[in-house]
C-alpha positions, -999 to +999 in steps of 0.1 A: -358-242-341-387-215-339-376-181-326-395-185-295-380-216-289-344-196-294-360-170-269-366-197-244-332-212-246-308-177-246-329-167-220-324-201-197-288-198-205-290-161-193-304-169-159-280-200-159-252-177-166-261-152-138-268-176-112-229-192-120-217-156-121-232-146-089-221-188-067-185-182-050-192-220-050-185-220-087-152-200-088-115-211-095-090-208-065-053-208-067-033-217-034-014-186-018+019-201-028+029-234-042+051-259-034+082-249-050+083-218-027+066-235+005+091-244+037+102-278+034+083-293+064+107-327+062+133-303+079+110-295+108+088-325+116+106-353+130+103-389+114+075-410+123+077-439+147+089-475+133+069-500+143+101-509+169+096-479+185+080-477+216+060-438+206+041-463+179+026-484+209+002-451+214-001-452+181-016-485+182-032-479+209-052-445+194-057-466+162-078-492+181-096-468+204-108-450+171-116-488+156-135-490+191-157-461+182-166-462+144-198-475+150-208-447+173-223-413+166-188-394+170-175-422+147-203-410+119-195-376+125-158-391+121-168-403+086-185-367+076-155-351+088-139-368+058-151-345+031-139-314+039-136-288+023-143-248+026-186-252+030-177-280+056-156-260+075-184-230+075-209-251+088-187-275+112-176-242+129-206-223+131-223-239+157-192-224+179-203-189+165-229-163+173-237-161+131-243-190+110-211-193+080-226-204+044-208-193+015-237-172+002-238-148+037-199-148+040-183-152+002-150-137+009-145-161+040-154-190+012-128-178-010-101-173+022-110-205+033-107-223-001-071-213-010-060-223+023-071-258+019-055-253-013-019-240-001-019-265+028-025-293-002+006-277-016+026-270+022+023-307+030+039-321-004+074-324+002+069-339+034+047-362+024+070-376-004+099-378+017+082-395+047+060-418+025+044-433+055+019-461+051-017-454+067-031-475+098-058-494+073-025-503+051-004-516+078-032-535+095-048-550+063-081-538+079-109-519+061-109-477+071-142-461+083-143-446+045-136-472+021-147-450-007-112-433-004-087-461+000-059-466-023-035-493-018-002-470-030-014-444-014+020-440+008+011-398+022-004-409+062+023-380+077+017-353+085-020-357+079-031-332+054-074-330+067-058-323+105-030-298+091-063-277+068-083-277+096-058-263+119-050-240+096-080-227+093-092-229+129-060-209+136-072-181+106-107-181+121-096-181+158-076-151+146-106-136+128-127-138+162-106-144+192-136-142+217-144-180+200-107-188+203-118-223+227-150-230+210-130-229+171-095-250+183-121-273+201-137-281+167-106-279+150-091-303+172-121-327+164-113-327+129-078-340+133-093-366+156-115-380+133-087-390+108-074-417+139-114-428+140-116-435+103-086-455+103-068-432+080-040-417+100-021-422+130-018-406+158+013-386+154+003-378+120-023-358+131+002-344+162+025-334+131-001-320+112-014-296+137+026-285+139+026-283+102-006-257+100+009-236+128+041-234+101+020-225+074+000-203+091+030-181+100+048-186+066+007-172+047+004-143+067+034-128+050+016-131+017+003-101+003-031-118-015-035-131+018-037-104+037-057-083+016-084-114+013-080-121+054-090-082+058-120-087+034-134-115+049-129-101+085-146-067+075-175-088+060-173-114+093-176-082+120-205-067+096-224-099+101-220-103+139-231-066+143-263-073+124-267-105+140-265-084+176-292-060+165 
């Protein structure tokens, strides 16, 4: 290889190196705690509903309203909703916002957001394991509105985890800017909606996972990295809505 063509390539990988350096996109995140040390949300949630019980009827009957509705444009906005993750929640919430969230104009909200979808993944576990509920596209033998993400042993429907991150971080954002407070739960509420549209929880999964979020929600703020990262990305959230207001 010539020397300008050794120029050429430590100069791409320069620039290729800078650019990763520089996208929060691109970091590694760790959850605020982990399981081992999370509350044990099988203690507080009560068990789900047996098919004899008369609670699953709404259950049945939410599960074929959201069957109902797949085909409609709140049932694609369902199937979106199933990717989440912290750049989904920037720009699901935004539109309830007076400044537009993207990880490149608010990286430290990124980064809160990101281990909080990370420590619910690890807030969740336990119950998950002991309840080892089957999902609504299990039970019924009927194909979910996102087949991609199916998996026939895949016992974890309560609480549902997508319904207890979005609460989560509705409640952290709500907190962030209370004057958005309806327009944020609104949206978050949506999001926990969409998993009874998809086919992929029921109901009162997505009842208990709005219960389990307010648990973890209380149980984070007493973490120390969380605080000092919530501070950050409110100082750098009320920087952007005073610029935005100029």
């Amino acid at each position: 290889m010539t020397k300008r063509a050794l120029l050429s390539v430590a100069i791409m990988m320069s620039a290729a190196a800078a650019l990763a350096e520089g996208d929060v996109r691109k970091e590694k995140f760790e959850p605020f705690y982990t399981k081992e040390v999370a509350p044990h949300l099988e203690n507080v949630l009560p068990a789900p509903p047996t098919l004899t019980d008369p609670l699953f009827h709404y259950d049945w009957t939410q599960y074929q309203w959201g069957r109902s509705i797949q085909d409609s444009e709140r049932g694609q906005l369902a199937v979106a909703d199933a990717n989440i993750n912290a750049a989904y929640f920037m720009n699901r919430f935004s539109p309830e916002l007076d400044v537009e969230l993207t990880p490149e104009t608010h990286p430290e909200l990124f980064r809160l957001f990101s281990r909080l979808h990370l420590t619910e993944q690890q807030a969740g576990a336990s119950a998950k394991a002991y309840f080892q509920r089957v999902r609504p596209y299990q039970q019924f033998k009927e194909p979910s509105g996102v087949p991609r993400h199916e998996n026939p042993t895949d016992f974890t429907s309560y609480p549902s985890g997508h319904t207890h991150a979005s609460w989560l971080v509705g409640l952290t954002l709500a907190s962030i800017d209370p004057a958005h407070t309806e327009g944020i739960m609104k949206v978050a509420y949506e999001l926990g909606q969409s998993r009874v549209i998809v086919g992929f929880h029921y109901q009162s999964d997505v009842n208990a996972g709005r219960v389990a979020a307010s648990i973890t929600f209380a149980r984070v703020m007493s973490e120390p990295e969380f605080q000092k990262l919530y501070e950050k990305a409110k100082k750098e959230y009320e920087k952007a809505k005073k610029k935005a207001r100029k």
